[in-house]
C-alpha positions, 0 to 999 in steps of 0.5 A, spaced: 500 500 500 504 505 497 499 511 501 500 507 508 506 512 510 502 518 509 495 515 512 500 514 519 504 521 519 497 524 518 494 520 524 500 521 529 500 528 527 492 528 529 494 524 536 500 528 537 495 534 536 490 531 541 495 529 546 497 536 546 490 539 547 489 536 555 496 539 556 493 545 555 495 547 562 503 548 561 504 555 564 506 560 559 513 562 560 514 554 559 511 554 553 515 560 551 520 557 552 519 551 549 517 555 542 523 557 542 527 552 543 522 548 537 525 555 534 532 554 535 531 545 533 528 548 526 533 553 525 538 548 525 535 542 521 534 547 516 541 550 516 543 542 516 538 542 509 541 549 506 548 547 505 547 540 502 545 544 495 552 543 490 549 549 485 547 554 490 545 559 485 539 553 484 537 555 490 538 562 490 533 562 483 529 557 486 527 562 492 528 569 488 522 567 483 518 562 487 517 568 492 514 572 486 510 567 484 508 566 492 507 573 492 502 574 485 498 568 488 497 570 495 499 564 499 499 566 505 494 570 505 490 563 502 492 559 507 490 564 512 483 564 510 482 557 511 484 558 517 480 562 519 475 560 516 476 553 519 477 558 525 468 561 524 466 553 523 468 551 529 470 557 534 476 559 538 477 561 545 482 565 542 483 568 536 487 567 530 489 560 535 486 555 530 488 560 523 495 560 526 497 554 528 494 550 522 498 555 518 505 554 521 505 546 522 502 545 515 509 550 513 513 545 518 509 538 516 510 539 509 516 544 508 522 539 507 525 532 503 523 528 508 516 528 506 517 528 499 522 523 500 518 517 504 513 518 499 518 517 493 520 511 497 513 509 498 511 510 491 517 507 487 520 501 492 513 500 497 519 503 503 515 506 508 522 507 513 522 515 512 515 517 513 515 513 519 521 516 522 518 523 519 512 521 522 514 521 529 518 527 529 511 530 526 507 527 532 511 531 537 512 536 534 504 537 533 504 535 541 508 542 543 505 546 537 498 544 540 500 546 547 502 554 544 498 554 538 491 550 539 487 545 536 488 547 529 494 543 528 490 538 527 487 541 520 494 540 517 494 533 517 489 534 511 493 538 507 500 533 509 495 527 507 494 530 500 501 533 498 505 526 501 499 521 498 500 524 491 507 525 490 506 516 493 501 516 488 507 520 482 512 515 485 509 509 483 509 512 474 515 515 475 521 511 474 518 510 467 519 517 464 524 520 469 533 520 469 535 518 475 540 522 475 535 529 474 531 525 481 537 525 484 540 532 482 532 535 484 532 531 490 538 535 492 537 542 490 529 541 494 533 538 501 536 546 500 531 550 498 527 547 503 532 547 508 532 554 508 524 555 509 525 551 514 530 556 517 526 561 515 520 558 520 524 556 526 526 565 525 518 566 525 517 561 531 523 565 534 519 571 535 524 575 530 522 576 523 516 574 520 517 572 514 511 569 509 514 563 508 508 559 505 509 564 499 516 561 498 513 554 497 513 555 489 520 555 490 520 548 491 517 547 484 522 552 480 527 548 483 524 542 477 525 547 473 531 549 474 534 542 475 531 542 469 534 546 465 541 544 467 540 538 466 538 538 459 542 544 457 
């Protein structure tokens, strides 16, 4: 079953987010401080990621061009409102708790090469290891997002089911039209690009910047182009 990966990421992150519900009661200089030091953990993962690249000028189009398209799209703006709207349907104690935290654990949950390749993996060779890994780093995660920043974490295991399930889905016909080698070059030049919008949401949780990283997620889709070019031309 190549979507079993993704079906249990997306069931630990709703566990996680459940868990965290009834901690709810953790003081609030503990939850400051847990939140940053989620920060620094994400930052420093996301710098590990950055520095795999071995052509940074891909990562650099790959930001400056997925950032324009990022921005002419309003992803952020589209993300937040169905947060929102999650938010009106269902109701918060707390404003802009359910539309914040579906918005930043998405960005954490599905920004990254784990997801994209587990689910390569699920897909291509029915190896599940890397989504299950992903999975309990995701859970936890989901758990300590819950207790800082509500119940709607719970909503990203939706878009993590979609995006994961169909990259398994792609995995599955892939080896039939795509060089191994354009794979292994994408896949390297995803992990850095990615790397350094994980950083970016490690400086947003950090309380330092707010940058609109949802609007650089094109970014991941100009690296193939521009993978591309490089590799045909």
């Amino acid at each position: 079953m190549f979507l079993l990966g993704t079906v249990v990421n997306s069931l630990l992150i709703i566990v996680g987010t459940l868990i965290g519900k009834f901690l709810n009661r953790i003081p609030e200089k503990m939850k400051d401080t847990v939140m940053q030091a989620i920060g620094l953990a994400v930052m420093v993962l996301g710098l590990q990621m950055g520095l795999k690249s071995e052509n940074f000028l891909v990562v650099i189009l790959s930001l400056v061009f997925g950032a324009m398209l990022g921005e002419w799209l309003k992803l952020e703006d589209r993300l937040n409102q169905v947060g929102i709207l999650l938010e009106n349907k269902i109701g918060s104690n707390h404003q802009g708790s359910i539309s914040q935290g579906f918005v930043t654990a998405t960005l954490i949950f599905v920004i990254g090469a784990m997801g994209v390749i587990g689910a390569l993996d699920s897909g291509i060779r029915g190896d599940h290891s890397v989504l299950y890994t992903k999975s309990i780093i995701d859970g936890f995660t989901a758990l300590i997002l819950t207790t800082t920043l509500g119940i709607g974490v719970i909503f990203s295991a939706i878009p993590v089911f979609i995006y994961q399930g169909l990259i398994a889905l792609f995995a599955t016909q892939i080896d039939k039209w795509i060089p191994q080698a354009w794979m292994d070059s994408f896949i390297l030049e995803m992990t850095a690009t990615g790397g350094l919008m994980i950083f970016a949401i490690g400086l947003n949780l950090m309380g330092l910047t707010k940058i609109r990283v949802a609007n650089l997620l094109p970014g991941i889709f100009v690296t193939a182009l521009v993978v591309s070019f490089y590799y045909f031309f």
